[in-house]
C-alpha positions as CSV (number, residue, x, y, z in Angstrom):
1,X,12.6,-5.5,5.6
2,X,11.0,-5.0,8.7
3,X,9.9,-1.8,10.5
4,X,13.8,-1.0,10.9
5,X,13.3,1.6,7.5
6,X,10.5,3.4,9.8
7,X,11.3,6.6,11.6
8,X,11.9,6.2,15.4
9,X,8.7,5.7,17.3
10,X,10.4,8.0,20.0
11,X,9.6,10.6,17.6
12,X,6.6,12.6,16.6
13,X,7.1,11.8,12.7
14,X,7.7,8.5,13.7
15,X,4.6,8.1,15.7
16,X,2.4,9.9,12.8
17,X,3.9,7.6,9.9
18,X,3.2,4.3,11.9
19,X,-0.7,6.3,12.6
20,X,-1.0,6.5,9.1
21,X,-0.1,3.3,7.9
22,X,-2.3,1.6,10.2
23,X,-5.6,3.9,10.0
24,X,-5.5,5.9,6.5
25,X,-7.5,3.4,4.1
26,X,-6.0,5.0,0.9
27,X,-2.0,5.4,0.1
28,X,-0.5,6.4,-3.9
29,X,1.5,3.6,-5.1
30,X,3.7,4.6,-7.9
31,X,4.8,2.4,-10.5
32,X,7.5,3.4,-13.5
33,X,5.7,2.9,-16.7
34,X,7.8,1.3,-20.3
35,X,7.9,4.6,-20.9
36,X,9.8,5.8,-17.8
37,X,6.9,7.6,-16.5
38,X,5.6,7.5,-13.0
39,X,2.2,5.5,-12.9
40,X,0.4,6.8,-9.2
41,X,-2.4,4.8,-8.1
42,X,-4.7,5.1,-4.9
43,X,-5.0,1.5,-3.4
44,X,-5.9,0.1,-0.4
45,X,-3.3,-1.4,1.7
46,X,-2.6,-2.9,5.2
47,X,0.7,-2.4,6.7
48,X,1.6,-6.2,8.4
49,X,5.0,-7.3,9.3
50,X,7.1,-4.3,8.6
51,X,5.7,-4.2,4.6
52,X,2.4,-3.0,2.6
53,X,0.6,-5.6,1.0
54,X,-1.7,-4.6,-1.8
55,X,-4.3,-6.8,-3.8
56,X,-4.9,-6.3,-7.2
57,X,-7.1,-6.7,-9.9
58,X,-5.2,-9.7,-12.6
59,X,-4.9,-6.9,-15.8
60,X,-3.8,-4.1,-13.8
61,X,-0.6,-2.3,-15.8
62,X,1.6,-1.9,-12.5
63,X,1.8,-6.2,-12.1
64,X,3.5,-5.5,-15.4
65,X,5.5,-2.7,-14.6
66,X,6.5,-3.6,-11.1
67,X,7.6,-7.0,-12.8
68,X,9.8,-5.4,-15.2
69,X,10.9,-2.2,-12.8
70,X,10.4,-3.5,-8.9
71,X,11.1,-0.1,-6.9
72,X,8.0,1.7,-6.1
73,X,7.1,4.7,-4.2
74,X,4.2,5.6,-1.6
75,X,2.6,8.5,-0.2
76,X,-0.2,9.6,1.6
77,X,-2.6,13.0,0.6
78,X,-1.0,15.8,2.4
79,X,-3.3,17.3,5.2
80,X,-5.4,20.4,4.3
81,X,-2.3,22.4,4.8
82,X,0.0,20.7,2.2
83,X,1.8,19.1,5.7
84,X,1.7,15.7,7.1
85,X,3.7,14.4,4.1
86,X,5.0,10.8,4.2
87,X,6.8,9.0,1.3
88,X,7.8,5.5,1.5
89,X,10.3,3.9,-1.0
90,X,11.0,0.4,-1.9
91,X,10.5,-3.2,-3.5
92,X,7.5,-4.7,-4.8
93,X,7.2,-8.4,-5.1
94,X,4.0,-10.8,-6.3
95,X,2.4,-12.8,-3.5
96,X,1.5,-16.5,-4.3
97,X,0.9,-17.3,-0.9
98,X,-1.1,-14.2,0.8
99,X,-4.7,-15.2,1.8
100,X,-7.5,-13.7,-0.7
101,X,-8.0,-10.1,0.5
102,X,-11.7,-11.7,2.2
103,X,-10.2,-14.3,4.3
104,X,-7.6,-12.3,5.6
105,X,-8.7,-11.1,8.8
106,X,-7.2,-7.7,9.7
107,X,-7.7,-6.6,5.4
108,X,-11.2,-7.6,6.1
109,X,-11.7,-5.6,9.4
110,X,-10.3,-2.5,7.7
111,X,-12.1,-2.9,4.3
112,X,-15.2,-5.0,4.6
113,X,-17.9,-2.2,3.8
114,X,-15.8,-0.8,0.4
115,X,-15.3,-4.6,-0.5
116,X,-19.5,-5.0,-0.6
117,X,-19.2,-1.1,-2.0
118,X,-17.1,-2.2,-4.9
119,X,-18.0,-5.8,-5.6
120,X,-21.2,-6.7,-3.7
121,X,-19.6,-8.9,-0.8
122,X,-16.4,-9.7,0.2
123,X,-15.8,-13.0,-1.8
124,X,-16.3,-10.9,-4.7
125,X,-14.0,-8.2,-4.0
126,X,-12.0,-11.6,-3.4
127,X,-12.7,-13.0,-6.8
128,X,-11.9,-9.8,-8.9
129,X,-9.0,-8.8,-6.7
130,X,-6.8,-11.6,-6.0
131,X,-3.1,-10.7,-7.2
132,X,-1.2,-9.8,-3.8
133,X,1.7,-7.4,-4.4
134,X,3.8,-7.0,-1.2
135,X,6.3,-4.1,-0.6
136,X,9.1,-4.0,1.4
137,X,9.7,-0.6,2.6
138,X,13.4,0.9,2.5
139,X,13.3,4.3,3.3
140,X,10.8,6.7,4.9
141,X,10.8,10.6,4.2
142,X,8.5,13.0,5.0
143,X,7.4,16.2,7.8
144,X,4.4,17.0,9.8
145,X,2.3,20.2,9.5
C-alpha cells in the first residue's frame, strides 16, 4: 500500500497525520494476543514508502502474534486535550531485507541519541534490535483538536 490509505493532503487532518508520522518518535502498535486480547506497544517507527517499518528485539511476543494474526493497529497519544487522534489500521509483515536500524540512514537521523540512550551506540541498538516488521497501512481514522 502506498500513501493512497492516507487522508487527502488538501486537508487539515491529512496534513497533521502525515506531520505525525514523520516527526512524533513514538506510535502504539497493537498486536492480538493467543488469547484474543489487544497487545499495545510504544515503538519507534519511521514512515518510508507509504508504510511503518518497525525494528524489534528477536523474543518480542508481537513477532509471534503478528505471525499468527497479521492486522495490526496504530495510534498516536492524544494531545493534552484528548484531540489530535490518529489511528492507522493494517498488515504487518517480517523484513529480511531492511537495513539494520544503524545503517539505515533516515532511522538513524531520527533515533541516533535514544539508540546510544538504550544500547550504548548505534551498532548496539543494531545488534539487539534487528527484526524489521513493516506495515502496510489500510485505513486512516482519526480528528484534530
Amino acid at each position: 500500500m502506498t500513501s493512497a490509505a492516507l487522508p487527502d493532503p488538501q486537508t487539515a487532518f491529512g496534513r497533521r497525520v502525515r506531520e505525525r508520522l514523520r516527526d512524533d518518535a513514538l506510535i502504539w502498535l497493537s498486536t492480538v494476543g493467543q488469547d484474543g486480547t489487544p497487545q499495545p506497544n510504544p515503538v519507534w517507527f519511521l514512515w518510508e514508502d507509504g508504510s511503518v517499518l518497525v525494528y524489534n528485539l528477536p523474543s518480542a511476543h508481537r513477532l509471534t502474534h503478528i505471525r499468527h494474526r497479521p492486522r495490526v493497529s496504530l495510534h498516536f497519544n492524544s494531545g493534552a486535550s484528548g484531540g489530535d487522534i490518529v489511528v492507522l489500521r493494517g498488515t504487518a509483515t517480517p523484513v529480511d531485507d531492511a537495513p539494520p536500524p544503524h545503517e539505515h540512514p533516515a532511522y538513524l537521523e531520527k533515533y541516533r541519541v535514544g539508540m546510544v540512550h538504550v544500547s550504548g551506540s548505534p551498532e548496539a541498538f543494531g545488534a539487539q534490535f534487528p527484526a524489521a516488521l513493516r506495515i502496510d497501512v489500510t485505513r486512516v481514522r482519526g480528528f484534530m483538536e
